[in-house]
N, C-alpha and C positions, 0 to 999 in steps of 0.2 A: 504494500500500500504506500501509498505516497503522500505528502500533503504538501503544501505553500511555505514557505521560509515564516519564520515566525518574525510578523512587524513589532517594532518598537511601542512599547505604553505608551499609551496619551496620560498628557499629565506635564507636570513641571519638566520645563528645559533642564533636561541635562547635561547638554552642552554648553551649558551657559557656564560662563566665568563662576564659581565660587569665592564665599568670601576668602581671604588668605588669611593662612594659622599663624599663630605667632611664630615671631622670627623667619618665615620664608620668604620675608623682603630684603632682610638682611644680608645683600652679599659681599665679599671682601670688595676693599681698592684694586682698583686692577693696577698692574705695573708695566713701564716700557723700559724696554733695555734699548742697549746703543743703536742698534741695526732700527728700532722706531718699532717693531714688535711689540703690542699691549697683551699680557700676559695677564693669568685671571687663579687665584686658588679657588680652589671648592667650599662649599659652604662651613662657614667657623662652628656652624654646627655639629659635624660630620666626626669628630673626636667626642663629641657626647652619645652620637647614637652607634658608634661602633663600641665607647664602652658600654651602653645597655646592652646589647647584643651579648657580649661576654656575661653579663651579670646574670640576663636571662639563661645560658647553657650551663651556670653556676647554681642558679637554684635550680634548675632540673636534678644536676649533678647531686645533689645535698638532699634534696625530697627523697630521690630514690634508694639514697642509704639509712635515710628516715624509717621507710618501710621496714618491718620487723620481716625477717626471711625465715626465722624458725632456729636458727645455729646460733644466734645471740651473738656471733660475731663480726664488727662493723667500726669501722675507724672513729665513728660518731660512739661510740659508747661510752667511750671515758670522757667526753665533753657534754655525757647528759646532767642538767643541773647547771653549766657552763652555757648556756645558748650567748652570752656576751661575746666570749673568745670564736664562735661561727659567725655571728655579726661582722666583730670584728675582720676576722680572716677575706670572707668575701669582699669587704670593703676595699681590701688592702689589694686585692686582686682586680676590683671593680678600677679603681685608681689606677693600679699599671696600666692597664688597657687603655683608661681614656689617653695616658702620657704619653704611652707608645704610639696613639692614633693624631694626636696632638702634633707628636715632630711628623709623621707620617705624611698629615695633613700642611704641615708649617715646609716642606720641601718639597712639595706637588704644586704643579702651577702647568700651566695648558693658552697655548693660543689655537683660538678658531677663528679664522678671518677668510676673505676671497680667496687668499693664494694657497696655506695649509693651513694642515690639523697636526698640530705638534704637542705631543705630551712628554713635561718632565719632571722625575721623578729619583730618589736613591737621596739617603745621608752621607756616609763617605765615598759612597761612587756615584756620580753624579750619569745617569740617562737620560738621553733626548730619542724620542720617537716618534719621527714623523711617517702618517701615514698619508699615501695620497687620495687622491678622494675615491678615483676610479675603482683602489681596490677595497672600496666599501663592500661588502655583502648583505651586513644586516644592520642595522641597528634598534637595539633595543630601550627601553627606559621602566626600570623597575623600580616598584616604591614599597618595600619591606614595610613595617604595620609601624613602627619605630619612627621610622623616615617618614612615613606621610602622616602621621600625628604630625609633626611640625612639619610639613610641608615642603618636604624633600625627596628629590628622586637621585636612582644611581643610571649614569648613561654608559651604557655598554656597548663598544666597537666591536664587530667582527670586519678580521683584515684579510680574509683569504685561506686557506688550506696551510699547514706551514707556518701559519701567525699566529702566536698566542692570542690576539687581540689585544686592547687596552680598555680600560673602563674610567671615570669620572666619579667619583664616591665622597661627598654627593652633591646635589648643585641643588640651587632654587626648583621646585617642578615648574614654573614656566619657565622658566630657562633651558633646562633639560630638555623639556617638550620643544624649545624655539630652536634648540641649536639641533634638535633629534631630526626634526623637518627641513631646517635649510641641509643640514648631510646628506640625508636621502634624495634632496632636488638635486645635489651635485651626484650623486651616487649614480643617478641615471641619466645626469649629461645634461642637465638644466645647470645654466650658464646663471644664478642670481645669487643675490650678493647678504654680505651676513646683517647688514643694515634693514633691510627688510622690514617691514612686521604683518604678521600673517596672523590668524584669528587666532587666539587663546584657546587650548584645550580645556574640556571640564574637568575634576580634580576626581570625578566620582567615574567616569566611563574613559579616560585619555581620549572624547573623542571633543573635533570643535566643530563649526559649521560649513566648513568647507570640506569634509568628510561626509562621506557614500555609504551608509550600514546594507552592506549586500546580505547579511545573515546573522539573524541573534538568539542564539539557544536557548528558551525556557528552561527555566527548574526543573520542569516537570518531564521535560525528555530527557535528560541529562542523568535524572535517577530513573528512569525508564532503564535507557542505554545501559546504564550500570550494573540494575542489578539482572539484566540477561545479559550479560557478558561473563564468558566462560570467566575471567579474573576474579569475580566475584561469586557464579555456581558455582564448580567446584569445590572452594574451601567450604560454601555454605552447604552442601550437600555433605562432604565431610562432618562437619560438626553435627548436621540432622543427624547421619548416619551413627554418631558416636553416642547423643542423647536414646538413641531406639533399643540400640544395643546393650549400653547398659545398664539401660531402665528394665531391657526382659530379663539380664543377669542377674540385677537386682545388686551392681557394683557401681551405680551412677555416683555414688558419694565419694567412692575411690578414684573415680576419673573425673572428678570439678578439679583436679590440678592442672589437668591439660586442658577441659572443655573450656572453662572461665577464660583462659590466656586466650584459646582460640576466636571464642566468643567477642572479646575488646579490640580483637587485631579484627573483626570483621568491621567493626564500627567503626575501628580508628579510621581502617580505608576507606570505607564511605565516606566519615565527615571530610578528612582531608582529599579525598575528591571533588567533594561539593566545595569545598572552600577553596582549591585551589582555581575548579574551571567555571565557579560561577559566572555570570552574564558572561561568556563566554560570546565574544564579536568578532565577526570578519567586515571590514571595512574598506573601501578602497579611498587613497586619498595621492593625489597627485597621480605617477606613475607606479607607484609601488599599493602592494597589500599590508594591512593594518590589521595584529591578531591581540584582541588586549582581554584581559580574564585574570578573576580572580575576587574574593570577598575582603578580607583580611589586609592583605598583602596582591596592589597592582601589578601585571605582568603587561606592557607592550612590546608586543615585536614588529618590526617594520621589517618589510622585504621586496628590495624592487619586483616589479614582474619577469624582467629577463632573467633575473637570477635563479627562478624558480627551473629544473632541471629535469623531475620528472614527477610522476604522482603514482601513489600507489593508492588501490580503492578495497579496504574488506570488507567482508561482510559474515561474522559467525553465525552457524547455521541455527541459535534460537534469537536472530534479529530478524532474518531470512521475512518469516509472515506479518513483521511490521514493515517490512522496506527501510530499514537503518543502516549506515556506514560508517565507517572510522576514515579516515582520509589523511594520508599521510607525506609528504614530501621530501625530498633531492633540492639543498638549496645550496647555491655555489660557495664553498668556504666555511661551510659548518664546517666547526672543530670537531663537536660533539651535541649530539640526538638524544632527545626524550621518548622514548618508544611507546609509552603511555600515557595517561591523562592523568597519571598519580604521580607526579615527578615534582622538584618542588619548582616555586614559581619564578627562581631566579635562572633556573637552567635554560641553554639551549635548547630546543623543543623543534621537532621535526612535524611535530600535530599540525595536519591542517585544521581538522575536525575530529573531536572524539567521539563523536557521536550526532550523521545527520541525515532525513530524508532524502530519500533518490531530486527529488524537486532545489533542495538546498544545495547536491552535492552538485547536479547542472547548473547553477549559478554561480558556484564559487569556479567553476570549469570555463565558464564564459567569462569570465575575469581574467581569467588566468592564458587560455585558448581560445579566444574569440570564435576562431575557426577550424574549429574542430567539433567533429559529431561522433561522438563515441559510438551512437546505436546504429552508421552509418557506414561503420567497415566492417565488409565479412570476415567472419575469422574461421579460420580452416585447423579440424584435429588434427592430431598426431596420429598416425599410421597404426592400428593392432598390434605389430610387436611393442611397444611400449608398453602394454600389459604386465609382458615379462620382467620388467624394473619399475612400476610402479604400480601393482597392481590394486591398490586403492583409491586410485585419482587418477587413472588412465585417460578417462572417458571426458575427464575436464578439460585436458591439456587443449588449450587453443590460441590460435596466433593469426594475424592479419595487420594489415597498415594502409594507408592515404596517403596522401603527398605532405600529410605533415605530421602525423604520429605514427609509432608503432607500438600496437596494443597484442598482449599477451594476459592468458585468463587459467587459470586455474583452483584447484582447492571445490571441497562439498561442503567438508566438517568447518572450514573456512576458509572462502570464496576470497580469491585474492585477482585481483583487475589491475595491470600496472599499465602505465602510460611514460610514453617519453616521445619526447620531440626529435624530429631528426636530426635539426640545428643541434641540438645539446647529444649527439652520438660522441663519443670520444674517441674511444675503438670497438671495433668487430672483432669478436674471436667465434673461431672452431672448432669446435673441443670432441675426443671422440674416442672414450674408454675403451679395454677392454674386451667387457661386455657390448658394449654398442659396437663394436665393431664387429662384433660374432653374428649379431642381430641386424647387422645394416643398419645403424643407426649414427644420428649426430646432434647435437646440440649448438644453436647459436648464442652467443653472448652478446648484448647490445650494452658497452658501458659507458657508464655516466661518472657523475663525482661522488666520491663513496657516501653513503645514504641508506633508507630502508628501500630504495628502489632498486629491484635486483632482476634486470629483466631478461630473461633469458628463454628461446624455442626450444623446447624443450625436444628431444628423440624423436626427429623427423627423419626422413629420407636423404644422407649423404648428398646426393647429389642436388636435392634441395633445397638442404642444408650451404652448401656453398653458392648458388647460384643467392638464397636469402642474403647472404653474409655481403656478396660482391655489388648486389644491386641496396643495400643498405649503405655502404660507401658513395652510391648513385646519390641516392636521395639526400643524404647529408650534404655534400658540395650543392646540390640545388636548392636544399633548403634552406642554408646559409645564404646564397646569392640571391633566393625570392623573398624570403618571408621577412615581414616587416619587421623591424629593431622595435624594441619597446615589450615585446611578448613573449611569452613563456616558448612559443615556436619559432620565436626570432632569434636572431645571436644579439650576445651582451652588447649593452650601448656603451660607446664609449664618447670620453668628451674629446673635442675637435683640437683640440693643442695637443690632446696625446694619443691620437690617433693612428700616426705610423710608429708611436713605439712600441715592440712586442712586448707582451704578458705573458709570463713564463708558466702561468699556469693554464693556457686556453691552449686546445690541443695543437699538433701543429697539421698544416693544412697534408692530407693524406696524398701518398705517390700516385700514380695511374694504377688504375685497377690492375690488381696481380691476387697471389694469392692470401688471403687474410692469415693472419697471426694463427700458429694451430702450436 
């Protein structure tokens, strides 16, 4: 079943400016050194909420030695009657932390202006890092529960495959949000300047009015999605199973040591899924995609559209009679992927969607692939001996393409749809076991940049199989030289001053057709 993307409440703008919390007007003097560079620290706040942060993983640490374990023995026992010397102690730890964030923060300082993005940072080794814009990937803007109490965000660079990246910890949130938006204008070759001003984000959604909400996930689908998603049957059928069992034993008393723990890890993953992906928004704003979620603790991540590489679409087979998907993505320069919607909200995250209608997941597809009709390319099975090595999911294996994707479909128990653009082909390989080769068999690889997209034709016919592989080379030089810049089917935009210089990370252009990598 399908339904319509879920519209936005009527009700109070909340894209509207917010009042501002204390202190997030407060930003330091900026400084110019000799070259005329105005340099900027991060918010003088930012040694207070990095020491809470500490104080918080401190009383966790101290509750749960609190708890009586049955052995009586615990580092806290000889300071019970003493709770002034635990006061104290934390204090004294609460205090290094802010010190340490203090010079941390008193040696950091950053310019972003029209020409770079240069971050520097180190006590007695002093670093300078300049990134240039082009090899922007993502950027993000996160506001920890800490940070957006006073009204601060942390701005997160991704620099490409190879980069550790750099991040900003923490800055005004409009600020963060102002410089988050001019990066991603230059990220995709928009030529404007950091003087600028562009509409203010809401402090409650990151989003402002010059922003598109292509899809916004209900509450209510969201635990839908979850609780039929094998991640959460499973253990809950485990635990049913355990309660049935030793209620006919007549030992249920004897297993509350395991069933209880079991019991609180089901809840835990619950609430911190609902907390992590509430109002969970796909936006589009400028050139690039807008993914912002979260209750407690904001998560934004921005991603131009060319960067996006390939999609993968599941679907477990008790979402199957609601028409549900997970939707997941290939973005250029991820370091590192969140493979689930329980991950926490400061990570890199590969989620397109964790959970959405066939109708939601054609629109975030039309964003992304304007020109592209997924129900529109045949796809052709794999040949009956592929029986003989997989004989569970034989009958799925299917593969087809367009002039501007190439789609492979597999999985019952879970329905897996992967999509990639030709543009974004990196290399073709061959691959041909064995066993496949006893069976006449071969496998094509279509690769991208490392990701949960793993798209591969799976035990077709040898000769097929290479003819697939060499006419995949085909379509990639042409869909490089047709399809528009700007799109997920297009090649990466780059800006016009650095135009002839190569990037050592975009593949290089392939020889005349010969024989692919085997």
């Amino acid at each position: 079943m399908s339904s319509t993307p879920e519209t936005p409440p009527t009700g109070p703008d909340r894209t509207a400016p917010g009042p501002v919390p204390p202190g997030a007007g407060a930003q330091p003097p900026a400084q110019v050194d000799a070259e005329g560079k105005t340099f900027e620290r991060p918010h003088p706040l930012t040694p207070l909420i990095r020491g809470w942060v500490v104080l918080v993983a401190i009383l966790v640490a101290v509750g749960r030695e609190l708890v009586p374990d049955g052995d009586g023995e615990s580092w806290l026992t000889d300071l019970a009657g003493s709770l002034q010397w635990v006061l104290l102690a934390v204090a004294g730890v609460f205090l290094v932390a802010a010190a340490a964030g203090f010079v941390t923060w008193r040696f950091t300082r950053f310019v972003i202006d029209d020409e770079e993005l240069r971050i520097e940072t180190g006590v007695l080794t002093r670093r300078s890092k300049k990134i240039p814009f082009q090899r922007l990937q993502s950027i993000d803007v996160t506001q920890p529960l800490a940070a957006r109490i006073f009204g601060l965000a942390e701005l997160k660079l991704e620099a490409g495959a190879g980069d550790s990246g750099a991040s900003l910890r923490y800055l005004g949130r409009a600020r963060a949000t102002r410089l988050r938006d001019y990066l991603v204008q230059r990220a995709t070759g928009e030529q404007s300047s950091i003087a600028e001003e562009g509409p203010q984000a809401s402090a409650w959604t990151d989003l402002s009015s010059a922003d598109e909400v292509l899809v916004r996930l209900s509450p209510r689908q969201l635990v839908l999605g979850f609780l039929l998603s094998l991640d959460f049957l499973l253990p809950a059928v485990a635990l049913v199973v355990g309660l049935v069992v030793t209620g006919v034993l007549g030992v249920i008393f004897f297993a509350l040591g395991g069933i209880i723990p079991l019991g609180i890890a089901l809840l835990t993953t619950v609430s911190m899924y609902l907390v992590s992906q509430f109002n969970y928004t796909l936006s589009r704003s400028g050139r690039g995609l807008r993914i912002s979620r979260g209750l407690t603790s904001l998560t934004s991540q921005s991603v131009p559209v060319d960067r996006i590489q390939g999609l993968s679409i599941g679907q477990p087979a008790t979402w199957k009679a609601l028409g549900l998907y997970r939707v997941r993505m290939d973005v250029l320069g991820h370091t590192s992927s969140g493979e689930d919607g329980n991950q926490q909200s400061g990570a890199k995250s590969s989620l397109l969607f964790p959970v959405a209608t066939e109708e939601q997941v054609r629109t975030a597809l039309a964003a992304i692939m304007p020109e592209v009709d997924l129900a529109a390319i045949e796809l052709h099975p794999s040949p009956r001996g592929a029986a003989w090595l997989r004989p569970w999911n034989w009958w799925t294996l299917r593969h087809g393409w367009d002039e501007r994707v190439v789609v492979t479909r597999r999985g019952w128990l879970y329905a897996i749809t992967e999509v990639v653009p030709h543009a974004k082909t990196q290399s073709v390989r061959l691959t041909q076991g064995p066993l496949q080769r006893a069976l006449g068999l071969a496998t094509v690889n279509v690769d991208t940049t490392p990701g949960p997209v793993n798209l591969a034709i799976v035990h077709v016919d040898p000769e097929h199989a290479r003819r697939t592989a060499l006419s995949q080379l085909d379509r990639m030089r042409a869909a490089r030289a047709t399809a528009a810049p700007g799109s997920a089917a297009g090649p990466v935009l780059r800006q016009p001053a650095e135009a002839d210089e190569p990037d050592p990370r975009a593949p290089q252009a392939p020889s005349p057709p010969g024989e692919p990598t085997r």
